[in-house]
N, C-alpha and C positions, 0 to 999 in steps of 0.2 A: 930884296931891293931889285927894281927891273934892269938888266942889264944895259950898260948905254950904247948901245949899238946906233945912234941913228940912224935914223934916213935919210936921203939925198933927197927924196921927194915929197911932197904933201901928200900924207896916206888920207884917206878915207877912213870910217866906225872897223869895215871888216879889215881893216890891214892892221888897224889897232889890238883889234881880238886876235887874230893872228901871232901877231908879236907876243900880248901876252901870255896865248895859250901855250906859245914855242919858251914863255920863258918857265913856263909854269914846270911841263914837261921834260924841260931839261934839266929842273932843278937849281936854277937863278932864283925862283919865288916857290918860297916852302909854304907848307900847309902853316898858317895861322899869322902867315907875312902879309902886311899891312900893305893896297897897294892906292899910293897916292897920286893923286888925277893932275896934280902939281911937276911932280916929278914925270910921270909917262909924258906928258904933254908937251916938258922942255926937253927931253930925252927922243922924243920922235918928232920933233916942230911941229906938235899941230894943237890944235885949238884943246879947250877942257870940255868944249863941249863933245869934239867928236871922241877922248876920252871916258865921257860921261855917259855915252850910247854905249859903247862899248862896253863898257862896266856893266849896264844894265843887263846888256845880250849876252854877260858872261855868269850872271847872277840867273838869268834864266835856264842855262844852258847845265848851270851845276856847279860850273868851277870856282866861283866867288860867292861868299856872304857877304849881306850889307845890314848894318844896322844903323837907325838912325841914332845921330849925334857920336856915332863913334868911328862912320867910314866904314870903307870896304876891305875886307881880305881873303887872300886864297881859301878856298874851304879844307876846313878839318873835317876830316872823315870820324864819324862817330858810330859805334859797336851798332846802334841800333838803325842807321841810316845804311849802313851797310849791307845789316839782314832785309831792308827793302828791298833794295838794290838789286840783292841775289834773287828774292822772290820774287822781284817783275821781270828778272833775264829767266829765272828756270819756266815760266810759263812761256814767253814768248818765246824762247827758241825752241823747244820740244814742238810747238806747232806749228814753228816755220821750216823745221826737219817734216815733220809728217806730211805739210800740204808739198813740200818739195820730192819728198818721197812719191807723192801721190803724181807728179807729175813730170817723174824720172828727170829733178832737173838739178839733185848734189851732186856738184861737184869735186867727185872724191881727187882730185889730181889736185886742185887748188887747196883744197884742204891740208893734202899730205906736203905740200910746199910749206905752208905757216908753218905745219911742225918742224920740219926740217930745217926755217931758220930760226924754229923757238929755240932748237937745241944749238943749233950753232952761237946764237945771242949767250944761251946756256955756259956752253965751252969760255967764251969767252970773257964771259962776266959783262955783257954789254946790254942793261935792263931796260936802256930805249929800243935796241931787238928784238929783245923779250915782249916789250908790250907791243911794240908794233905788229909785231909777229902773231899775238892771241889777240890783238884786234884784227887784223886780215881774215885769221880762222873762222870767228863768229860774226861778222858781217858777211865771208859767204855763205854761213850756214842761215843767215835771216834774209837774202838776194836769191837764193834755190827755191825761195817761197813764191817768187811770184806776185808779191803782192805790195804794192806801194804805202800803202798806209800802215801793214806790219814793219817796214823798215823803219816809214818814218817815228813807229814810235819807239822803235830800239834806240835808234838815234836818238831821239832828245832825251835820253838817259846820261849822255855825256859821258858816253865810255871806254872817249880816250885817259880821259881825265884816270877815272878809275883804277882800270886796269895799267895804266903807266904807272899812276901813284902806289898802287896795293903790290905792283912789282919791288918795286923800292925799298918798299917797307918789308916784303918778304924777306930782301939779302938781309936788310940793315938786322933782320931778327934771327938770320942764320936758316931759316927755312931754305930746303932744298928744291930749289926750281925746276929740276932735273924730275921729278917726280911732278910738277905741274905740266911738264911738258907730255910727261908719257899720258898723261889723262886726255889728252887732245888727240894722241897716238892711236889710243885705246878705241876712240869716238871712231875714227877713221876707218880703224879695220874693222869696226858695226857697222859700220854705212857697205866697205869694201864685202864684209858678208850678205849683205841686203835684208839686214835684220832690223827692222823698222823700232821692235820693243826694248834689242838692245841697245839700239843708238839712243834712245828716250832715255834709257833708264842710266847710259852713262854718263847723257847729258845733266841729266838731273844731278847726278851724284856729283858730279864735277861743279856744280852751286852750293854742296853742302860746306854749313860752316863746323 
């Protein structure tokens, strides 16, 4: 259920995506919760239509299924949606490490910062940390590229969604995040060696399921 926070003001389609992606992420709207265009619509005063854009651009983006005559809900992550997932990030990022390698422009300092609050999120059991913290890492490893159209297709992979959610499901399952973290660690001091094959190959390793 969407949190009823409202608004004071008349949002617009993105302020709508916004709220729900904020509720999604925080764990107000679970994987396989129903979200109705009725309810968001009285809950943030605004129309079903701009609701209904919304939903669309969140169904594109990954974070919602729609099926006809049953309505929309947050998406469920499935075993085999997942192994895509990993196999379109383990390509793109290894060649957005190489072409950034190629053009001295990783930033190993911003890097070593995500780690640093992976593990602090770690310490303190805080998995909006956690994800925030390993989406910051690999979005600066796909921006050291250089190149506009490889980011934007990491982006529409929708990997806030993702990685927030696969954090969650990590605690809820007792895996230890503390070991996810050192693999970002690991990345860093191959870049910090200037080992071009080692950062690939950590990187890769760090998509295996």
């Amino acid at each position: 259920m969407v949190a009823s926070v409202g608004l004071k003001r008349r949002v617009l389609r993105d302020d709508v995506v916004e709220h729900i992606v904020g509720c999604i992420l925080k764990g107000y709207l679970k994987p396989g919760d129903k979200i109705v265009e009725t309810r968001v619509s009285r809950e943030l005063q605004v129309s079903q239509g701009a609701v209904r854009e919304a939903i669309r651009d969140l169904t594109a983006r990954g974070f919602v299924e729609t099926e006809p005559y049953k309505g929309s809900r947050v998406k469920v992550l499935s075993s085999g949606e997942l192994y895509e997932y990993y196999a379109v990030r383990s390509e793109l990022e290894p060649l957005a490490l190489g072409w950034g390698f190629e053009l001295d422009r990783i930033d190993a300092e911003a890097l070593m910062s995500s780690v640093e609050s992976m593990f602090d999120g770690v310490e303190h059991k805080d998995m909006t940390a956690v994800g925030q913290a390993d989406l910051d890492f690999h979005r600066t490893i796909m921006e050291c590229s250089g190149n506009g159209s490889l980011v934007r297709s990491w982006e529409a992979l929708a990997n806030d969604y993702w990685m927030f959610t696969l954090a969650k499901q990590h605690v809820e399952n007792g895996v230890d995040l503390s070991v996810h973290a050192q693999e970002h660690k690991d990345i860093v001091d191959a870049v910090n060696a200037g080992d071009l094959e080692l950062m690939k190959d950590r990187l890769k390793n760090h998509f295996s399921l």
